[in-house]
C-alpha positions, 0 to 999 in steps of 0.5 A: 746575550744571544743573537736574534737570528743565525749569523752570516760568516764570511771573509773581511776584505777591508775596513774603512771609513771607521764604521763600514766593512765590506766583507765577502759572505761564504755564499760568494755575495760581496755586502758592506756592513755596518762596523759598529767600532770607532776604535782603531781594532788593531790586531782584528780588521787584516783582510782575510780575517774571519767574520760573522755578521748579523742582519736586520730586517728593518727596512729603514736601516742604510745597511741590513749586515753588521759586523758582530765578530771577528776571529782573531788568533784562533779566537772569537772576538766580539767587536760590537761596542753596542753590547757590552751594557745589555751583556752587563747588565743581563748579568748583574740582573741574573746575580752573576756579578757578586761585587754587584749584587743586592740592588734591586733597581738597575737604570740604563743612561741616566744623566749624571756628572752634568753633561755625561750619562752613566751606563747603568745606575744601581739602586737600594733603598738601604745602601748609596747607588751605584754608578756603573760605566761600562768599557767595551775591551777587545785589544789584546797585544802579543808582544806586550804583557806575554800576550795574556793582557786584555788592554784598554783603551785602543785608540786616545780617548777624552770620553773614557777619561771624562766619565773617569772624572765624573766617575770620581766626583760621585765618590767625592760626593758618598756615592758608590762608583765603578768603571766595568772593564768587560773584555769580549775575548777569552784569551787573556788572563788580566787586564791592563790599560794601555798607558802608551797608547792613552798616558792621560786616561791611564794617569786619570785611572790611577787617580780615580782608582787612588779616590776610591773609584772601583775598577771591575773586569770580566772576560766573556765566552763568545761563540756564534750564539752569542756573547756572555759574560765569564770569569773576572780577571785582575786589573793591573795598575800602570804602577805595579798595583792591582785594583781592588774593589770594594763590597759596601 
């Protein structure tokens, strides 16, 4: 995924609000951007930190700057939650995903589960579709794990554990499932999920991992270009296993 146009770099002076920053641009020009994150970005909204935003032309938009990336210990962290389903899908579509290759439809927000929509919907005439939900990762803890773990999720999350039980009933029902962790940083070595921050989404993992719902991950390479997709890295259980996934 590339950035339409050259990004804005500059200095965060506060996030607020949940979904606004301000921030203030190289060229000494102070702009509230949009924050395009509800999560609680630990470790990524210090004032001082380096950022880079995008800005748009379209003049029925409240605030033409969001906030894109943010750099954090030495490395680019993209924090655009909006991303990761174009980065993944983009990258099953170019066959850089070998655990999802070989369907050649590929749908974006298509209902399921009765009141959810999936991320993307992988389909083939010879083989059940695919489920894919898509988790945006950028929490990373120096004192936990040896500072090497992408974790997910930062803040309590009764959606993410909704689309884990939507996710395990079409197991149950003979279809394929799979929760895609993609971590837009890459400096971590594996994954794990945040079981003292979320312990109901961390148990709802477990027992979807147990009912055959496959758990994928992948870190990314970021840069002021734009943010694709890199290596898969393990995913770690809460239990000491490693989630495995599976190929039909």
């Amino acid at each position: 995924m590339q950035f339409a146009s050259e990004l804005l770099p500059g200095a965060l002076v506060q996030r607020y609000k949940r979904f606004l920053a301000d921030i203030r641009l190289d060229d000494g020009r102070l702009v509230t951007a949009h924050c395009p994150n509800s999560g609680a970005m630990t470790g990524l909204k210090a004032p001082g930190s380096r950022v880079w935003l995008s800005v748009s032309d379209n003049p029925k938009r409240r605030l033409a700057h969001t906030l894109e990336l943010v750099e954090a210990d030495g490395t680019m962290v993209a924090i655009n939650t909006g991303r990761p389903n174009h980065i993944v899908a983009e990258a099953i579509e170019a066959g850089r995903i070998a655990a999802l290759a070989g369907y050649p439809r590929l749908r974006r927000e298509v209902p399921y589960g009765g009141h959810s929509r999936v991320d993307l919907l992988l389909e083939a005439d010879n083989r059940p579709p695919a489920y894919v939900e898509v988790k945006n990762v950028h929490l990373r803890r120096p004192e936990r794990h040896n500072g090497r773990a992408a974790e997910f999720p930062d803040a309590v999350t009764a959606r993410g554990t909704k689309h884990l039980h939507a996710l395990t009933a079409e197991v149950a029902a003979g279809r394929r499932a799979v929760m895609f962790f993609l971590v837009q940083r890459a400096d971590c070595d594996h994954f794990r999920v945040a079981d003292d921050i979320d312990p109901v989404y961390a148990l709802a993992l477990m027992e979807a991992c147990a009912a055959g719902v496959e758990t994928l991950c992948h870190r990314c390479h970021v840069d002021r270009s734009g943010v694709t997709l890199a290596d898969p890295l393990p995913v770690r259980l809460p239990c000491g296993g490693q989630a495995v996934a599976q190929h039909p």
